[in-house]
N, C-alpha and C positions, 0 to 999 in steps of 0.2 A: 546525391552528387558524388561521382566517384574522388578516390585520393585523388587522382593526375588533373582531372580538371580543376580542382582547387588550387593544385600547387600553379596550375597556367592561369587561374584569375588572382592570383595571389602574385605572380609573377608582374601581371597586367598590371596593377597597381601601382606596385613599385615601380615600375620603367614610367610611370607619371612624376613620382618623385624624382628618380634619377636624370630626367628629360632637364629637368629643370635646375639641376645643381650644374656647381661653376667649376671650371677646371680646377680652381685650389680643393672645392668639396670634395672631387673624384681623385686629386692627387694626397690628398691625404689620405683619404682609403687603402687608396696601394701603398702608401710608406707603413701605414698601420696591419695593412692583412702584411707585406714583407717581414717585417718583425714577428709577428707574430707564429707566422712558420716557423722562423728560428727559436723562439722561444717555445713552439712546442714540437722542437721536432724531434725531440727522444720516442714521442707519443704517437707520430706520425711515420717512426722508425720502425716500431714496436708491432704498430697496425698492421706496417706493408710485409712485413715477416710472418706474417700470418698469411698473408696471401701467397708468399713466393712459397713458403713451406706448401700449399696446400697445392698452388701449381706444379713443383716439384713430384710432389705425389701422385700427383694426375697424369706423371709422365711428358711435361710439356716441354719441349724443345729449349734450351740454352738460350737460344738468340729470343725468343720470346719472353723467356725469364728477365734476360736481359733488360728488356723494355720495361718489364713489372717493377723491376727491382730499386728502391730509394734507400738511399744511404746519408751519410749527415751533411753531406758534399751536394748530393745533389736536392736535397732538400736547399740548400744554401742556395743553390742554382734558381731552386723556382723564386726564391725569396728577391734575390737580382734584378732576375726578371720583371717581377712586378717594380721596382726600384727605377728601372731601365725603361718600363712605359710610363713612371709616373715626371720622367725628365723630356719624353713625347711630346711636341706640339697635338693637342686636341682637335682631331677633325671635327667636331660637331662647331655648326655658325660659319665654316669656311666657305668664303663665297665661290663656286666653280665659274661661274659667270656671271654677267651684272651689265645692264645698258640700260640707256630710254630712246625709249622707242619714239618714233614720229609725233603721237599724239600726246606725247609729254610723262608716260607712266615710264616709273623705274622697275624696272624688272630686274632681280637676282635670282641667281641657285643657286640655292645653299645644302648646303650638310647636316642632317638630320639620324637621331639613328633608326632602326628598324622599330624596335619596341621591346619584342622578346624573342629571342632566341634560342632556340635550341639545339643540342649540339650531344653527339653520338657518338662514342669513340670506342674505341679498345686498349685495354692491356695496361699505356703509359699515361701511370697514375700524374705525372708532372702536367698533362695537359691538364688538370682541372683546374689547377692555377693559371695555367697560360690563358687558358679560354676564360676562366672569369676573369682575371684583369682587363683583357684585351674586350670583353662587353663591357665592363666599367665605364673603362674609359672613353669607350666610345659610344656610352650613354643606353645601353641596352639591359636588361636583365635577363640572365641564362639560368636555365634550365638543364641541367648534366645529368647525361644517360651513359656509366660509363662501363666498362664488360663489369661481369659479375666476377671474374676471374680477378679483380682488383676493390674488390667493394669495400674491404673494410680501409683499405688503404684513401679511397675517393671520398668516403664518409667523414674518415678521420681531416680529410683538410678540409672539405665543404664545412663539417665545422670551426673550423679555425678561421675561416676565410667570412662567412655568416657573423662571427663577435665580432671580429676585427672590422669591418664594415659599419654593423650597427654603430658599436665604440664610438664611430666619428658623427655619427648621425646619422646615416643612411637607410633606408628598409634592409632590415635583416635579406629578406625573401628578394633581394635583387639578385642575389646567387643560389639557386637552388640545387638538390642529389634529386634524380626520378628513381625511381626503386628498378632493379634489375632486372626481373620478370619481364619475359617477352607482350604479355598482354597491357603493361604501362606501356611498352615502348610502340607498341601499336597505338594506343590510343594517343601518346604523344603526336604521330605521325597522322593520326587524323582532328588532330584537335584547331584547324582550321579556323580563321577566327581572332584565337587568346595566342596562339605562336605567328609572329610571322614569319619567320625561314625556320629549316632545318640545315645545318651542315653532318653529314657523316663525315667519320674520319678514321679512316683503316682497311681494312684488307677488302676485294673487289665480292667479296657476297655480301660484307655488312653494306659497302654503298650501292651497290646494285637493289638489294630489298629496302632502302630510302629510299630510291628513284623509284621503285616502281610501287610500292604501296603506300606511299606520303600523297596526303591530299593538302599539304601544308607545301607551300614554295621552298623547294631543294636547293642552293650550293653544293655542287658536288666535288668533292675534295677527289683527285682519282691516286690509281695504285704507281708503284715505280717503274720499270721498266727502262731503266735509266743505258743509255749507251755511251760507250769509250767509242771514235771512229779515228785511227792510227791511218794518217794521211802517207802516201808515198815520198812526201818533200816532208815529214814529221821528224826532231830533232828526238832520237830514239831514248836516248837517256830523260829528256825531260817526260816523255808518253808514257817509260817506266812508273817515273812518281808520282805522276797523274793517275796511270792506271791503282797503282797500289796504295795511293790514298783512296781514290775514290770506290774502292772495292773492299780494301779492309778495313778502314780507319772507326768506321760504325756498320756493319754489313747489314743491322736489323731494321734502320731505316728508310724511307722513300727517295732517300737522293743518292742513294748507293749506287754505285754502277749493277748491273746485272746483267751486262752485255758489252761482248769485245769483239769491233771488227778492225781487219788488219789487211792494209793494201798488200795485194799481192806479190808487189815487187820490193817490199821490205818485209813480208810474212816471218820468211826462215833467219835474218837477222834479229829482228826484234824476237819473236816468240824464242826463238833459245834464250833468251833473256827472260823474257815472263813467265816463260811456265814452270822454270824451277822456283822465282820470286814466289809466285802464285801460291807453288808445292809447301815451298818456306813457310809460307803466312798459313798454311793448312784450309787452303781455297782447293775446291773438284772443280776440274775444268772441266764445260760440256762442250764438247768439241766438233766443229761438224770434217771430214774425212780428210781435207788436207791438215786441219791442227792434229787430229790423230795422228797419220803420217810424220809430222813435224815433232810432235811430243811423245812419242812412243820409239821404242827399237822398232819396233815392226807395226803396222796397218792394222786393226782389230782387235788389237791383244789390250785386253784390259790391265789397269796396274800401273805400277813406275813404269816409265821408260828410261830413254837417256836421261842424261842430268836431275834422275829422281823425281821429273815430270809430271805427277797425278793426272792422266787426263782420258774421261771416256766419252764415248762417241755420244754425240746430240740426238734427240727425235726434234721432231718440227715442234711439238707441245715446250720443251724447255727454249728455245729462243724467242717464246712468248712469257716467259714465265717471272714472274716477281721473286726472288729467291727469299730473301730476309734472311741469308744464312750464308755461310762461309765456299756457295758455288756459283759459277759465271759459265756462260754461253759464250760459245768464240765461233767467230769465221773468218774466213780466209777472203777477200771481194778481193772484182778485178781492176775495179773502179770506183770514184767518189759516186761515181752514179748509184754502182751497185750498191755501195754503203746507203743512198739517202732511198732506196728502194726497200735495203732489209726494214729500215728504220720505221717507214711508211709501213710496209708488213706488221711487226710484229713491236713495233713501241708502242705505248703508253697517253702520248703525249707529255709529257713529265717534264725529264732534263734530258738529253742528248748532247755531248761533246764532240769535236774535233782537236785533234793535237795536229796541224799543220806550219811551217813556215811561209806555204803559197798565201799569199793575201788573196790570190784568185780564189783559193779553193776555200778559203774561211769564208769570201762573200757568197760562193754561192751555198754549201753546204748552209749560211744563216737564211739565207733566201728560200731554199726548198727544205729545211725542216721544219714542220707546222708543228712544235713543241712548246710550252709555257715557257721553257726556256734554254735557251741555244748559247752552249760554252763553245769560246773559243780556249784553245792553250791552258784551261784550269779544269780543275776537278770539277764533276758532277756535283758535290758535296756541299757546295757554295748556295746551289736553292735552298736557301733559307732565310722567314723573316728575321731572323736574328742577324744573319750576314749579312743583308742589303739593307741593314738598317733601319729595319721596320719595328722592332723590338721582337717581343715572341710574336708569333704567328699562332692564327684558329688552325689551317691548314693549307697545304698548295692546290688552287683550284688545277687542275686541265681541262675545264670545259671555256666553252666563250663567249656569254654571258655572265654580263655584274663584274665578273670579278674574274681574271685568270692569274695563277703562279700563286705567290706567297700572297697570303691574307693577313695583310696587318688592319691597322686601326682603320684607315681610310674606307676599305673593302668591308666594314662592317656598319658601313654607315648607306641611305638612301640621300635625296635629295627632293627639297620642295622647292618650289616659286612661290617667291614674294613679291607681289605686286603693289607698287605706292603710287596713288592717285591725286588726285584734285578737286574730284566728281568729274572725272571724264566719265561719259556714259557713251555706248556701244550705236552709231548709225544704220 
């Protein structure tokens, strides 16, 4: 029997005992794994410096370092987090609906969880905390596949998170590490059966080869593609601080902006404004021919222009593109339409904003954008379970099924009928 299927009947197990424990059982777990990060997270410091060093080495990009990187601050963070689900109302038992029917049986739908879960991610060592509390509590046992580019860092909490668990009583094995190697994470993805979902969570080739070689049922968490849409009735200064939170304030994450469209009858007002802000924050703007025009001395010319402007011309491939990094797509539209057509083009499904004062044009721009989630007048940056209250989040679905936008607790649970009789029997 290989390692991976043992650690998924090993998983199966546990999510029998864990079905079964009461919310005090699960909320002690988390107050107990939260401390216990703290207490060992010199260890868990120690680990991840090992990995940022070796990424470092391997030449990997800043903003992805970024994501690797744990410090004592943000270990403190994961440790909240768990803090922060374990203060959560428990979806598991919530009845979604409940009647009796004609023939006198009570009928409920309740809240259930899946069983075992598994769950694929990259780079950001914090989600292995996020994801195992958030199966905790919502009655599951997870299974964590997470990049190799963070392994000792993933190992080092999975064991911290494993005592802290047992400690209270729990199956150690309701939080498990799957080893890195792409032949475990295959056979994860076929172990059909002992898992029942998979979520990926990260960049569009790790979840595209989930969707397409998993024989296990997918949530698919999707990439960013996030847009700013700067309305012609938009209050200019407030679109500024919209745009530049939601562009620079985290650029390596999925609710980032990654796209800037600007009506064309406030183009050349507002853009003298952004695109030296942009220059400032040390943002490349991909600009398609009027923002070149607009941000440049002259049309074509690469480089500063006026007001120190960074901005070069766009291909069609970057106003598709997820940046994770300190650059944005811009255009110039002639209309909300053309805005909700780029958007239809080349977003994501993700988050998509408008910065308007028309109430006309917030309702329709929420009406035609078919996005997990449609900002009116605020940043991009707001899709998050942590924002809306969810606690941490597994990740933000964009498909539309089970579950769309932030995946907190609720979204990680199924539902059964329970049926109460009398001996009614069936005519």
């Amino acid at each position: 029997m290989s390692e991976i299927i043992q650690l998924c009947q090993r998983a199966r197990e546990a999510s029998y005992a864990l079905a079964a424990a009461s919310r005090a059982d699960k909320d002690t777990a988390l107050k107990a794994m939260a401390q216990a990060l703290r207490d060992h997270s010199a260890d868990i410091v120690a680990a991840n410096a090992i990995d940022v060093a070796a990424a470092r080495d391997a030449g990997t990009p800043e903003s992805t370092v970024d994501r690797l990187a744990l410090d004592p601050s943000r270990v403190d963070a994961m440790a909240v987090g768990l803090e922060e689900l374990a203060g959560l109302v428990d979806p598991v038992g919530e009845v979604v609906r409940g009647y009796t029917l004609p023939n006198g049986l009570e009928l409920r739908q309740v809240r259930v969880p899946f069983g075992v879960v598994g769950i694929i991610y990259e780079a950001r060592p914090n989600v292995t905390a996020d994801a195992a509390g958030i199966c905790l509590k919502s009655g599951n046992a997870v299974l964590l596949r997470g990049s190799s580019s963070a392994a000792k860092s993933n190992a080092a909490i999975v064991a911290v998170l494993r005592g802290a668990a047992e400690a209270t009583g729990l199956p150690a094995d309701v939080i498990q590490g799957v080893p890195e190697d792409r032949a475990a994470v295959k056979e994860l993805m076929q172990a059909r059966g002992l898992v029942d979902v998979l979520i990926p969570r990260g960049g569009a080739g790790l979840i595209q080869t989930v969707v397409s070689e998993s024989t296990v049922p997918v949530i698919e968490t999707g990439v960013g593609n996030c847009h700013v849409y700067v309305d012609a009735e938009a209050d200019l200064d407030q679109a500024l601080s919209i745009l530049m939170n939601a562009k620079t304030q985290r650029p390596s994450v999925c609710n980032a902006t990654e796209s800037l469209l600007v009506h064309a009858d406030v183009a050349e007002e507002f853009l003298a404004k952004a695109l030296p802000a942009l220059t400032e924050a040390g943002v490349t703007v991909h600009g398609d021919p009027q923002v070149v025009a607009l941000g440049k001395d002259g049309p074509g010319k690469d480089g500063a222009g006026k007001d120190g402007a960074a901005v070069v011309a766009a291909t069609d491939e970057d106003f598709g593109t997820e940046y994770n990094s300190l650059d944005i797509s811009a255009a110039v539209v002639d209309s909300l339409e053309a805005a909700v057509q780029h958007i239809r083009r080349y977003g994501s499904g993700h988050t998509d904003a408008i910065v308007t004062k028309s109430q006309a044009a917030a309702r329709r721009f929420v009406q035609a954008v078919d996005s997990a989630a449609v900002v009116v007048n605020a940043s991009t940056r707001f899709t998050d379970g942590g924002e809306f209250g969810f606690g941490a989040e597994i990740g933000i679905s964009t498909q539309k099924l089970h579950a769309r936008g932030p995946m907190g607790l609720p979204e990680m649970t199924s539902t059964k009928y329970v049926v109460v009789g009398e001996g009614q029997v069936r005519g």
